[in-house]
PDB file of N, CA, C and O in Angstrom:
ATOM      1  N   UNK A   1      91.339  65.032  92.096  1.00  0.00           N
ATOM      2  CA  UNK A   1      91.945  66.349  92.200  1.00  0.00           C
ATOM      3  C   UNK A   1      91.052  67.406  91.542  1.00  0.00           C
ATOM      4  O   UNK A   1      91.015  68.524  92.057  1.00  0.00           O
ATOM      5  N   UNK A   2      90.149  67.078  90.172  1.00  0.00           N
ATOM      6  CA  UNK A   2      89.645  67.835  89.851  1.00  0.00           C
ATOM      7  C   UNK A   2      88.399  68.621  90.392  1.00  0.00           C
ATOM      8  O   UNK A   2      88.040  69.768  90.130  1.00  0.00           O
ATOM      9  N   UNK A   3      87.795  67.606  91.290  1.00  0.00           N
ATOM     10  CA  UNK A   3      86.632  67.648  92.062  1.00  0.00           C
ATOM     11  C   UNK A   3      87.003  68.401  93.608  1.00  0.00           C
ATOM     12  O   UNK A   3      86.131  68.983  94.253  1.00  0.00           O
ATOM     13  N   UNK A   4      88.150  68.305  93.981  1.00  0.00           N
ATOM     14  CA  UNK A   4      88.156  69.257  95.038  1.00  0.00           C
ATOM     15  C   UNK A   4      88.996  70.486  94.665  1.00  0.00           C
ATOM     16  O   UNK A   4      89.482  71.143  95.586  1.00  0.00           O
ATOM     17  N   UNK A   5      89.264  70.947  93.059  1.00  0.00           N
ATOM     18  CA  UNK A   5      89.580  72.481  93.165  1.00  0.00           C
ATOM     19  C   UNK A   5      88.505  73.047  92.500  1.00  0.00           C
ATOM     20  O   UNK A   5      88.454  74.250  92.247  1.00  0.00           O
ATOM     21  N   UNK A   6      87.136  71.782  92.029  1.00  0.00           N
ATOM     22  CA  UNK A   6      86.035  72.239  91.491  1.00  0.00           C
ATOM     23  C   UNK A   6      84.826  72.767  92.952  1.00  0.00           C
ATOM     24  O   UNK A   6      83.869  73.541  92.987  1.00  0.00           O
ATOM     25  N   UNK A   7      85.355  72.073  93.774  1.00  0.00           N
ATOM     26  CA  UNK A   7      84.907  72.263  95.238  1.00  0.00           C
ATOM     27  C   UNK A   7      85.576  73.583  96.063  1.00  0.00           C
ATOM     28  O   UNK A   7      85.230  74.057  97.146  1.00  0.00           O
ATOM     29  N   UNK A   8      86.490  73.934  95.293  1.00  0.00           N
ATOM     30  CA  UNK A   8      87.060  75.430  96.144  1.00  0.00           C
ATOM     31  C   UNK A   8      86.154  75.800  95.569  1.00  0.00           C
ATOM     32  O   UNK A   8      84.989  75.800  95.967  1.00  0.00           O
ATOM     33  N   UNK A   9      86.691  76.282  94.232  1.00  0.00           N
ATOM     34  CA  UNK A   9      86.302  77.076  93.211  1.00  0.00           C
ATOM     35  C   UNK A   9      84.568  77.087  93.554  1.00  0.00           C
ATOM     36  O   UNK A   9      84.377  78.281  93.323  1.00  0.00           O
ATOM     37  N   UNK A  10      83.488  76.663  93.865  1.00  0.00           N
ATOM     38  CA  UNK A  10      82.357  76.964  94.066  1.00  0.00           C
ATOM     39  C   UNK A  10      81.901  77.514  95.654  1.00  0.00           C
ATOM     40  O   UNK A  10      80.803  77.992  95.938  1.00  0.00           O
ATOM     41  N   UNK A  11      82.885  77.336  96.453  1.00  0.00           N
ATOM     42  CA  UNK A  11      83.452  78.259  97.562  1.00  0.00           C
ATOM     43  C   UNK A  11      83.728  79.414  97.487  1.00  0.00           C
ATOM     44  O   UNK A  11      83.253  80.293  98.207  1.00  0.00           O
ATOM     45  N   UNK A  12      84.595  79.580  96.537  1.00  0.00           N
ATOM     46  CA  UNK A  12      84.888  80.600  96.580  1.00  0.00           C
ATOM     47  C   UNK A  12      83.438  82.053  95.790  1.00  0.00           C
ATOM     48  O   UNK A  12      83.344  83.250  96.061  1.00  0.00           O
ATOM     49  N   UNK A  13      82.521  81.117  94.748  1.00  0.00           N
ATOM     50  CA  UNK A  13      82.206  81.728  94.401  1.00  0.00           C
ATOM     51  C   UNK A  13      80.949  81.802  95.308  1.00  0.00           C
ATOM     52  O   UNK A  13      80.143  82.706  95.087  1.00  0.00           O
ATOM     53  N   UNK A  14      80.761  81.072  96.138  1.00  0.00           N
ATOM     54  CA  UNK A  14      79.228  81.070  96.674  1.00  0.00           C
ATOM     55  C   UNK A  14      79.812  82.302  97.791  1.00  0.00           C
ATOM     56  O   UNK A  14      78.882  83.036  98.125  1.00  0.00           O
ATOM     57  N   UNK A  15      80.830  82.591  98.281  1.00  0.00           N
ATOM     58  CA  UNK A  15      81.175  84.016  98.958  1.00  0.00           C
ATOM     59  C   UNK A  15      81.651  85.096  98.350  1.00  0.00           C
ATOM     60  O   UNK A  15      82.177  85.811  99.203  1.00  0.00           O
ATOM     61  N   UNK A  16      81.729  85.614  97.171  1.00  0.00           N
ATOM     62  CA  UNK A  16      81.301  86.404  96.646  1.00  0.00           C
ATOM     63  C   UNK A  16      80.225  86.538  96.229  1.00  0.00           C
ATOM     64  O   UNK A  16      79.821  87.701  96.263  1.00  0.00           O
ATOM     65  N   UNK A  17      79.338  85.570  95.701  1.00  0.00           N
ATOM     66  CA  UNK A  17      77.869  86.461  95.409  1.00  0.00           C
ATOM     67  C   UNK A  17      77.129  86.473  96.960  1.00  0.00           C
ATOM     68  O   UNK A  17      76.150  87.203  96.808  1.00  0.00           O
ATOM     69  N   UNK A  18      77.151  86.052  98.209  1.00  0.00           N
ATOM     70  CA  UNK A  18      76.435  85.988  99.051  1.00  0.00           C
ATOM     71  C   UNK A  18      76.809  87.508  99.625  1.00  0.00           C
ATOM     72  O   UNK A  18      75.963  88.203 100.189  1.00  0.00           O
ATOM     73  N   UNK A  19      77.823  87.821  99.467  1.00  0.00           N
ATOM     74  CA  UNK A  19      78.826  89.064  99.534  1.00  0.00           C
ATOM     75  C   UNK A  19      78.258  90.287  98.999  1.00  0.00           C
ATOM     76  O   UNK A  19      77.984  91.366  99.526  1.00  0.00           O
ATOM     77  N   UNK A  20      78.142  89.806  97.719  1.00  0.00           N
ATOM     78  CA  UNK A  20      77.374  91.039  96.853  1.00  0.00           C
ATOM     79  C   UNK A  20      76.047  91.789  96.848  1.00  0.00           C
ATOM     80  O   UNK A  20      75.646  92.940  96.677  1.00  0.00           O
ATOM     81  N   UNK A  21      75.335  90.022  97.240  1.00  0.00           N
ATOM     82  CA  UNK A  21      73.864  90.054  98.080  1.00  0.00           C
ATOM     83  C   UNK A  21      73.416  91.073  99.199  1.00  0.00           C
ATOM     84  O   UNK A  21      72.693  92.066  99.115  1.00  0.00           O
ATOM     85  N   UNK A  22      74.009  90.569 100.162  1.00  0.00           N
ATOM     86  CA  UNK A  22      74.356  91.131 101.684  1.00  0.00           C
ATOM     87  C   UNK A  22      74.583  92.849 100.890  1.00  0.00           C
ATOM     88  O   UNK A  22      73.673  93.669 100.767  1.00  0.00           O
ATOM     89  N   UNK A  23      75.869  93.024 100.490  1.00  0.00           N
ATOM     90  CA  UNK A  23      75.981  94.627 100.127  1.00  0.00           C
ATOM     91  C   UNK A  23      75.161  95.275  99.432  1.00  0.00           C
ATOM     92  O   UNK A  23      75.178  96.488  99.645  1.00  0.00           O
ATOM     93  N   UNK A  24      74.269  94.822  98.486  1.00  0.00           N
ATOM     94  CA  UNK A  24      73.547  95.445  97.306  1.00  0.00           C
ATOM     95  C   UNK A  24      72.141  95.467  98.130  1.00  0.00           C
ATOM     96  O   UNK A  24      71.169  95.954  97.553  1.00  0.00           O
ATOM     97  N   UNK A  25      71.971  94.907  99.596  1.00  0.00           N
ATOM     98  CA  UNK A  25      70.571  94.828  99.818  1.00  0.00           C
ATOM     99  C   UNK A  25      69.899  96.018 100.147  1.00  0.00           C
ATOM    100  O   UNK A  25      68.680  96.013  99.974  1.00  0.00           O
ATOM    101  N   UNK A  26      70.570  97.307 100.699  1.00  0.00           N
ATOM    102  CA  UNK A  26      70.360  98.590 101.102  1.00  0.00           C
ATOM    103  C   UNK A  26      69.567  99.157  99.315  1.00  0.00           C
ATOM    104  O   UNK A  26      68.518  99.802  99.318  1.00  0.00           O
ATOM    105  N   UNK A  27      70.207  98.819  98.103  1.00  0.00           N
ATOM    106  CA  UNK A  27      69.455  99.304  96.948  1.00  0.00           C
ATOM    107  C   UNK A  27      68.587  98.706  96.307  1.00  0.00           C
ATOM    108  O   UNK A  27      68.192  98.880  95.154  1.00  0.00           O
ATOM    109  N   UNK A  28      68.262  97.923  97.150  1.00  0.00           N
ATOM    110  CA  UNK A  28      66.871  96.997  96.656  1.00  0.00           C
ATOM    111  C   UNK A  28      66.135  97.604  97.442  1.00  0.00           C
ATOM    112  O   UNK A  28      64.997  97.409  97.016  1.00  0.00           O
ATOM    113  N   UNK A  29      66.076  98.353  98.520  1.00  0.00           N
ATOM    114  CA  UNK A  29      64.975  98.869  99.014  1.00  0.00           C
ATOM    115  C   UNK A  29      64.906  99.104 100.728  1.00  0.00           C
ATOM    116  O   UNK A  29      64.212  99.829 101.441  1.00  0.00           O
ATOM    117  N   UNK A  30      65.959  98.135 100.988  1.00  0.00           N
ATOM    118  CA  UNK A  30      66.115  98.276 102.885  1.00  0.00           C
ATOM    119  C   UNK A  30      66.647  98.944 103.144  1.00  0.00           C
ATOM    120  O   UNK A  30      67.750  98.552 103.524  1.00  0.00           O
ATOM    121  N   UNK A  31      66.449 100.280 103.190  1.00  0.00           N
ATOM    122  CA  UNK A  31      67.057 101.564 103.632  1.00  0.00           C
ATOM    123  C   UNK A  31      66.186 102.506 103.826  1.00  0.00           C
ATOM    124  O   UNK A  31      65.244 102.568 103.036  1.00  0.00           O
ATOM    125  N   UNK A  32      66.280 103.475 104.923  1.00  0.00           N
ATOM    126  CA  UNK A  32      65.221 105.008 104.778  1.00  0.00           C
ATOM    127  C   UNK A  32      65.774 106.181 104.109  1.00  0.00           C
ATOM    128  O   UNK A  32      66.898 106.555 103.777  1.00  0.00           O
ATOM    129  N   UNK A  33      64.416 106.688 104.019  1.00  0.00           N
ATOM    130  CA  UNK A  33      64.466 107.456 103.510  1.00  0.00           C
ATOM    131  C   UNK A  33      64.932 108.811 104.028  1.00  0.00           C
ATOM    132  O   UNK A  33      64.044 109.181 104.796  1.00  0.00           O
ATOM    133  N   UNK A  34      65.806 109.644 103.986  1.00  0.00           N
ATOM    134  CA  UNK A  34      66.319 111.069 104.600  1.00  0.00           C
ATOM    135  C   UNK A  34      67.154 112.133 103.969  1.00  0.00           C
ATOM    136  O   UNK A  34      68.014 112.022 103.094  1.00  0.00           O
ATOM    137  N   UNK A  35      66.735 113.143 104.575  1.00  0.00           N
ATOM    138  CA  UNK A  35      67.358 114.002 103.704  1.00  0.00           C
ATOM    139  C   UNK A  35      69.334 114.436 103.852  1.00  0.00           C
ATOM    140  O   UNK A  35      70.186 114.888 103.086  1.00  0.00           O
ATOM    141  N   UNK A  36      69.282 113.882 105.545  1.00  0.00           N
ATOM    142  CA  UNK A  36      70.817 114.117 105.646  1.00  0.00           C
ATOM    143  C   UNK A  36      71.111 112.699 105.754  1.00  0.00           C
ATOM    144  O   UNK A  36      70.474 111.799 106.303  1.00  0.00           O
ATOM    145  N   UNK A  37      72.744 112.682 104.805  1.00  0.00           N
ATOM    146  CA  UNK A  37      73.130 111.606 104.461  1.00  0.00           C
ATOM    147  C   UNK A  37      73.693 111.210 105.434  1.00  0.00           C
ATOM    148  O   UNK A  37      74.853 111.330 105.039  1.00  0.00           O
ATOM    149  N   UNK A  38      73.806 110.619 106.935  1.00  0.00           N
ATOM    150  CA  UNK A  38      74.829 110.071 107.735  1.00  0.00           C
ATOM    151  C   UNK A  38      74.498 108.491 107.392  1.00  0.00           C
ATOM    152  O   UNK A  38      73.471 108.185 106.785  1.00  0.00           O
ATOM    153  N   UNK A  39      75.438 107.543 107.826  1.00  0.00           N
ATOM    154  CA  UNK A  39      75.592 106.297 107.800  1.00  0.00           C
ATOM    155  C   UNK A  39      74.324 105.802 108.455  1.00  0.00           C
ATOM    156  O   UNK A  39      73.524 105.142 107.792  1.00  0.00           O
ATOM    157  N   UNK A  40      74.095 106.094 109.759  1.00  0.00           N
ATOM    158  CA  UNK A  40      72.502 105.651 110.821  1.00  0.00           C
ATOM    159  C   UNK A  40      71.832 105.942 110.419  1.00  0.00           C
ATOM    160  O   UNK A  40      70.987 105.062 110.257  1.00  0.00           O
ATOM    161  N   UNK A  41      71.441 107.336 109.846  1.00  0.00           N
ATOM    162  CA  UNK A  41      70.302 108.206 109.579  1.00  0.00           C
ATOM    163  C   UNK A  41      69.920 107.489 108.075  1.00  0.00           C
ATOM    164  O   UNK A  41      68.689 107.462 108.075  1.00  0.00           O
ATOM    165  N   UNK A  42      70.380 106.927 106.862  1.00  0.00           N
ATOM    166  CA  UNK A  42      69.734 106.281 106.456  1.00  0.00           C
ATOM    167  C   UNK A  42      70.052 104.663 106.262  1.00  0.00           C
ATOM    168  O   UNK A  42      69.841 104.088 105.193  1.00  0.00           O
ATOM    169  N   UNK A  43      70.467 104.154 107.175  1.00  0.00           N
ATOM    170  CA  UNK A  43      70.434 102.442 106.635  1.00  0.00           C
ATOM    171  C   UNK A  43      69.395 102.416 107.835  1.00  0.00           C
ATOM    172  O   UNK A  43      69.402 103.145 108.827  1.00  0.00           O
ATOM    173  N   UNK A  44      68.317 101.195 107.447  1.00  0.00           N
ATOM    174  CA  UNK A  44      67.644 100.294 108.800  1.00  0.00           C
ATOM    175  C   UNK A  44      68.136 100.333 109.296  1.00  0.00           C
ATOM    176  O   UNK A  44      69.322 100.506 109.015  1.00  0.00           O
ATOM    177  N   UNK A  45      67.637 100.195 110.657  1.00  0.00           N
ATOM    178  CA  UNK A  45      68.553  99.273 111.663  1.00  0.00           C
ATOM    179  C   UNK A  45      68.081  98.062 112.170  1.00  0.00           C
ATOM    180  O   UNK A  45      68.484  97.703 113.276  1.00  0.00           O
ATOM    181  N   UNK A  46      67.106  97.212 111.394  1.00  0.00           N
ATOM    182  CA  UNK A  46      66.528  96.074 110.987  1.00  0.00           C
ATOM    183  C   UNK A  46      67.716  95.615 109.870  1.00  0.00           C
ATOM    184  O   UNK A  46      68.212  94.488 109.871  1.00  0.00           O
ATOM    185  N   UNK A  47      67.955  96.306 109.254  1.00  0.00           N
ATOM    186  CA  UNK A  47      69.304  95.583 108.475  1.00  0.00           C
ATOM    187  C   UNK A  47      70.499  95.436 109.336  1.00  0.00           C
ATOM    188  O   UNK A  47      70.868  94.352 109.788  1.00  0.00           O
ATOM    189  N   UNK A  48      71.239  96.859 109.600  1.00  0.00           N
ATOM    190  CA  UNK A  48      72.204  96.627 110.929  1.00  0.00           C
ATOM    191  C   UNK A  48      72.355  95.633 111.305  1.00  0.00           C
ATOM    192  O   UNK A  48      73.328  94.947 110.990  1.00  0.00           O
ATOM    193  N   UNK A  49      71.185  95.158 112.306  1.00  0.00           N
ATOM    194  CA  UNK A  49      71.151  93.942 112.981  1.00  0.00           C
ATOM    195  C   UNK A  49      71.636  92.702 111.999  1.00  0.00           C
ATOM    196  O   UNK A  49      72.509  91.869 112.243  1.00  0.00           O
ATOM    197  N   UNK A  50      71.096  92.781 111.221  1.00  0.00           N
ATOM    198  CA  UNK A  50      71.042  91.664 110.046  1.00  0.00           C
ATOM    199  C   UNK A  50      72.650  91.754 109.512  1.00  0.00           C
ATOM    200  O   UNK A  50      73.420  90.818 109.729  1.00  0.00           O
ATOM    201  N   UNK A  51      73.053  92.910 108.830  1.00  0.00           N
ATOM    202  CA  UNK A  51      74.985  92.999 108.699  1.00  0.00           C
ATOM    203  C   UNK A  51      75.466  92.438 109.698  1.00  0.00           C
ATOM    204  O   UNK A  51      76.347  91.605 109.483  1.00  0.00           O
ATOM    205  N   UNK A  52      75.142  92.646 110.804  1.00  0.00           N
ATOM    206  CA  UNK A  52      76.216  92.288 112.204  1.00  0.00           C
ATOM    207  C   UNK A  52      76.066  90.936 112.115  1.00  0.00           C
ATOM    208  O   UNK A  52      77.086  90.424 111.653  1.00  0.00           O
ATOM    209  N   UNK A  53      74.994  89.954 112.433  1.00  0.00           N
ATOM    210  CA  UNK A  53      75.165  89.003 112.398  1.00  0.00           C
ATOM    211  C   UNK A  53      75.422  88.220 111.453  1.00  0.00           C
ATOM    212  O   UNK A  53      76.026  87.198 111.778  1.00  0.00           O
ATOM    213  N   UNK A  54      75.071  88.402 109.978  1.00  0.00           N
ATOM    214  CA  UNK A  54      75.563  87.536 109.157  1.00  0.00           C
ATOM    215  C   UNK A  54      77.188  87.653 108.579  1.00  0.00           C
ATOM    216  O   UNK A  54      77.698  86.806 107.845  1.00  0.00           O
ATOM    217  N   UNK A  55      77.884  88.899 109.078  1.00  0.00           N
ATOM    218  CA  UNK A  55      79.006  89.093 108.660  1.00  0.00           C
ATOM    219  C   UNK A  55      79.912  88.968 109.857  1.00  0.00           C
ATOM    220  O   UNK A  55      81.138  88.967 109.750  1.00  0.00           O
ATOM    221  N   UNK A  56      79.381  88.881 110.802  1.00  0.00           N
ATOM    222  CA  UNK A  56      80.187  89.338 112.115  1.00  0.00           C
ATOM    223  C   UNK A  56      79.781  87.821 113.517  1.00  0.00           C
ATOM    224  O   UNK A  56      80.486  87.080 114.203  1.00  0.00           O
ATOM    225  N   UNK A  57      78.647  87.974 113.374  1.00  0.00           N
ATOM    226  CA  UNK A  57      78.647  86.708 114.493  1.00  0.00           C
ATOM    227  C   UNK A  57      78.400  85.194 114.143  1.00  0.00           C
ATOM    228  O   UNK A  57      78.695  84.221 114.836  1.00  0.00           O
ATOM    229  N   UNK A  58      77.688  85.220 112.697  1.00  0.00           N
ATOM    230  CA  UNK A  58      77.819  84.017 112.148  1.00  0.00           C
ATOM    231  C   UNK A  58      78.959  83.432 111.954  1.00  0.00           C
ATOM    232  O   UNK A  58      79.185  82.276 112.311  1.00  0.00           O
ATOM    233  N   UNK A  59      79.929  84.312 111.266  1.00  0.00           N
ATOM    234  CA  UNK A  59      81.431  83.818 110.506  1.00  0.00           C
ATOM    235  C   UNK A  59      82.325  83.697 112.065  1.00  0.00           C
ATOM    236  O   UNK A  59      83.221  82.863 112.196  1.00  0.00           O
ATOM    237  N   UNK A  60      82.020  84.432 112.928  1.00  0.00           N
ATOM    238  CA  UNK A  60      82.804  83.812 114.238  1.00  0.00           C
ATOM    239  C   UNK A  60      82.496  82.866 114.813  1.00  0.00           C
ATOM    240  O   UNK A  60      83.419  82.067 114.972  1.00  0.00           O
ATOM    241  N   UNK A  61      80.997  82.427 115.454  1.00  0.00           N
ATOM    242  CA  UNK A  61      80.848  80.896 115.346  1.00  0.00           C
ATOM    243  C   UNK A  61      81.254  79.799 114.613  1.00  0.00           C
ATOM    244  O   UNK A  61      81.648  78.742 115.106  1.00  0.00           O
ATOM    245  N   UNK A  62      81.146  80.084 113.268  1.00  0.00           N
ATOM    246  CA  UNK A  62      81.578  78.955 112.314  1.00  0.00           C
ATOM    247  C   UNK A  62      83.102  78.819 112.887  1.00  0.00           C
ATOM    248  O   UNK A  62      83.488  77.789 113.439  1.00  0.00           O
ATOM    249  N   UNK A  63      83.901  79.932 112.702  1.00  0.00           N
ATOM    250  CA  UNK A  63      85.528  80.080 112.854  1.00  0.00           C
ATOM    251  C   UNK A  63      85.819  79.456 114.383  1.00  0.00           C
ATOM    252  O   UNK A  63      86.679  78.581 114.483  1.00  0.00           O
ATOM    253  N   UNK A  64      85.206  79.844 115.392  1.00  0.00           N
ATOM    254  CA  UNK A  64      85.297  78.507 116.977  1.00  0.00           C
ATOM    255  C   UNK A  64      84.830  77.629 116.628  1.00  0.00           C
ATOM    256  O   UNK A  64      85.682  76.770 116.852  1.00  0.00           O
ATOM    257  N   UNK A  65      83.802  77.039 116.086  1.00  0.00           N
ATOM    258  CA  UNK A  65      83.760  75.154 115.812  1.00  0.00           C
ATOM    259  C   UNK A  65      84.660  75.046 115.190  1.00  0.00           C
ATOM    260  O   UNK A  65      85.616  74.450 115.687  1.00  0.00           O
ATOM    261  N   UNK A  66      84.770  75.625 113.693  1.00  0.00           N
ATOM    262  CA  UNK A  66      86.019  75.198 112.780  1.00  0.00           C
ATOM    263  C   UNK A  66      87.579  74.427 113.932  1.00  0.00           C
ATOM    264  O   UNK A  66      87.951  73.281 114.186  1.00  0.00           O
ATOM    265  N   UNK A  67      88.028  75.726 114.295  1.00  0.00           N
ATOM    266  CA  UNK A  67      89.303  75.705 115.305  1.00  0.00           C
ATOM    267  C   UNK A  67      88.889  74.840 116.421  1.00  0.00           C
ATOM    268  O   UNK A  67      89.657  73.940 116.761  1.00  0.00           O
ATOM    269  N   UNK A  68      87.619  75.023 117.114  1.00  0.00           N
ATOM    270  CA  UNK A  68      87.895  73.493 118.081  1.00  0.00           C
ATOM    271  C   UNK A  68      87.760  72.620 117.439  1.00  0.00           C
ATOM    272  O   UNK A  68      88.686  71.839 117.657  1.00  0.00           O
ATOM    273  N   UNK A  69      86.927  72.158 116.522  1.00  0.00           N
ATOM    274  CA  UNK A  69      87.549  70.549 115.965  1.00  0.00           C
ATOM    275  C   UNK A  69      89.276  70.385 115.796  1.00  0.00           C
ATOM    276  O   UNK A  69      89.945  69.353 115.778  1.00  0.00           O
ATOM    277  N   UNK A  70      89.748  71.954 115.670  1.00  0.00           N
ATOM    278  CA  UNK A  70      91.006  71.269 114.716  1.00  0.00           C
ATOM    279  C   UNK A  70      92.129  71.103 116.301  1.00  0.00           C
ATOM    280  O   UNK A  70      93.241  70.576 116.333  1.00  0.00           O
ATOM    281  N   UNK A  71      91.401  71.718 117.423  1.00  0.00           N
ATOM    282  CA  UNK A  71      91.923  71.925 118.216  1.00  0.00           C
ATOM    283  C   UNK A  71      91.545  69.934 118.621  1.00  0.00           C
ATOM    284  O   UNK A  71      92.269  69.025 118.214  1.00  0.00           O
ATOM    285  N   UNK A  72      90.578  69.780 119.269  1.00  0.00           N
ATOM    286  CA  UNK A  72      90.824  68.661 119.353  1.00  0.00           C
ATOM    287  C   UNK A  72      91.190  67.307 118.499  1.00  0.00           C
ATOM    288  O   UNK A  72      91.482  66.173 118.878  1.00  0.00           O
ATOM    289  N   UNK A  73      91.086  67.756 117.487  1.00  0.00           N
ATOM    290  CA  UNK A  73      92.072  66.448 116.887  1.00  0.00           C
ATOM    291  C   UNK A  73      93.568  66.637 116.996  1.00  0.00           C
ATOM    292  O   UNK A  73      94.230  65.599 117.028  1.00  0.00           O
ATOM    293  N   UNK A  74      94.400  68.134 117.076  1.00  0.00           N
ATOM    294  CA  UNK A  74      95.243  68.004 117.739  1.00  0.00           C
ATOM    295  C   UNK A  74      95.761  67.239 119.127  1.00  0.00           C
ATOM    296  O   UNK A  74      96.552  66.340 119.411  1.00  0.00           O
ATOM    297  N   UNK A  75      95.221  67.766 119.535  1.00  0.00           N
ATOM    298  CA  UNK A  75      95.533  66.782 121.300  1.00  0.00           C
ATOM    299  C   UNK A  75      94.975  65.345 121.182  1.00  0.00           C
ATOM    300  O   UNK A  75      95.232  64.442 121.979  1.00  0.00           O
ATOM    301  N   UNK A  76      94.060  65.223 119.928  1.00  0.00           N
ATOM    302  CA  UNK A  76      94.241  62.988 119.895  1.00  0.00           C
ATOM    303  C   UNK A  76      95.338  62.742 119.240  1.00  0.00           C
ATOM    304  O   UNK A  76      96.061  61.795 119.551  1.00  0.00           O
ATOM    305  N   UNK A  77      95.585  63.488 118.332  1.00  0.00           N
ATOM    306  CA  UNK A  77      96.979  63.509 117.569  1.00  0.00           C
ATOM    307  C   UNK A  77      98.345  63.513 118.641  1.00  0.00           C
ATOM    308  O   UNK A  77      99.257  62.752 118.319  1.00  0.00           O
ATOM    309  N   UNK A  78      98.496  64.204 119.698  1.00  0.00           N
ATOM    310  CA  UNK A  78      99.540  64.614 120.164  1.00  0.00           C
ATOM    311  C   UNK A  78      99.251  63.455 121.074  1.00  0.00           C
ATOM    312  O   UNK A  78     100.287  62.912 121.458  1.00  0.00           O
ATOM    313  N   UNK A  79      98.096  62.895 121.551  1.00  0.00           N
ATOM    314  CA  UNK A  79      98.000  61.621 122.863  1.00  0.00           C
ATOM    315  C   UNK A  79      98.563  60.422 121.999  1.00  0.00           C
ATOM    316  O   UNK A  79      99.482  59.721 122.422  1.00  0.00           O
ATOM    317  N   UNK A  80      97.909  60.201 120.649  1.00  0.00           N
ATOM    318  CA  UNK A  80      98.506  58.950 120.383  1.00  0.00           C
ATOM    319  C   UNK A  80     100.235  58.884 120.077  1.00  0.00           C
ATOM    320  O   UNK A  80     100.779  57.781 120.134  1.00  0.00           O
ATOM    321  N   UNK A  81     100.898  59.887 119.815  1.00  0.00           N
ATOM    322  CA  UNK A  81     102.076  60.120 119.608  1.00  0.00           C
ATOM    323  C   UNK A  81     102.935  59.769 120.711  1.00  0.00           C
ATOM    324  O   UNK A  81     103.886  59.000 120.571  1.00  0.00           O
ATOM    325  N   UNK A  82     102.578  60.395 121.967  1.00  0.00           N
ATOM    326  CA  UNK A  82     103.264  60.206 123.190  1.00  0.00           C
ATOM    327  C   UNK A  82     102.849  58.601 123.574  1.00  0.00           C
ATOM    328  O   UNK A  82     103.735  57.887 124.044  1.00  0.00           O
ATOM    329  N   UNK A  83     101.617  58.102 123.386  1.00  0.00           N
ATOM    330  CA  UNK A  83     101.388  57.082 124.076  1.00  0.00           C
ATOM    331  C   UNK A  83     102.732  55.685 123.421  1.00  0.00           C
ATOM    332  O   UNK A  83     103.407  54.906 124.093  1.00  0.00           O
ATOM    333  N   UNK A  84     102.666  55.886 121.787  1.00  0.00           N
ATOM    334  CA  UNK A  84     103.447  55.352 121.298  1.00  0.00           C
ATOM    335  C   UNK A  84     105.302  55.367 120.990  1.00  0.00           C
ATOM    336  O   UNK A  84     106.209  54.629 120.606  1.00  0.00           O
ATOM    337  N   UNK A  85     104.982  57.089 121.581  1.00  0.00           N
ATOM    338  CA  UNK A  85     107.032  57.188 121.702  1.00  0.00           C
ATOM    339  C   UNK A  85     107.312  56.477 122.878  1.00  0.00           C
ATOM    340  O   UNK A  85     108.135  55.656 122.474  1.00  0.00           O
ATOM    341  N   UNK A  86     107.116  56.219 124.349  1.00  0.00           N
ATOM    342  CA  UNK A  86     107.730  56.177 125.221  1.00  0.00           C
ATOM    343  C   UNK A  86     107.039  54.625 125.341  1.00  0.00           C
ATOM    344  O   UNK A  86     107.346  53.884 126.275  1.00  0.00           O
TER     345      UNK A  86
END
């Protein structure tokens, strides 16, 4: 028991600092330089690209494998059930 809430618990923390990473990377230096402040006008858009996918298309891939595995072990779950009620 102790080893899998020691196993959240480093879950949980490896997504907050990867979190913090990802956000703090614009003040380490990946950003332009400009004089008017809009959102486009100064972030990369070499980063952009980089936000979108590591926050946005990575975590949705993971989230469809996740759910089809759970999807198909449902339906072996639900075949062996029926095979054995009737």
């Amino acid at each position: 028991m102790l080893t899998l809430i020691f196993t959240h618990s480093r879950i949980i923390l490896v997504c907050w600092v990867l979190g913090t990473v990802i956000g703090l990377l614009p003040l380490f230096g990946w950003h332009l330089e400009c004089r008017l402040c809009l959102f486009t006008a100064v972030m990369d858009p070499s980063y952009l690209v980089f936000l979108y996918l590591t926050t946005i298309v990575g975590p949705g891939i993971l989230m469809a494998f996740f759910y089809g595995h759970i999807f198909s072990v449902v339906i072996k779950q639900v075949r062996v059930t029926d095979i054995h009620h009737y």
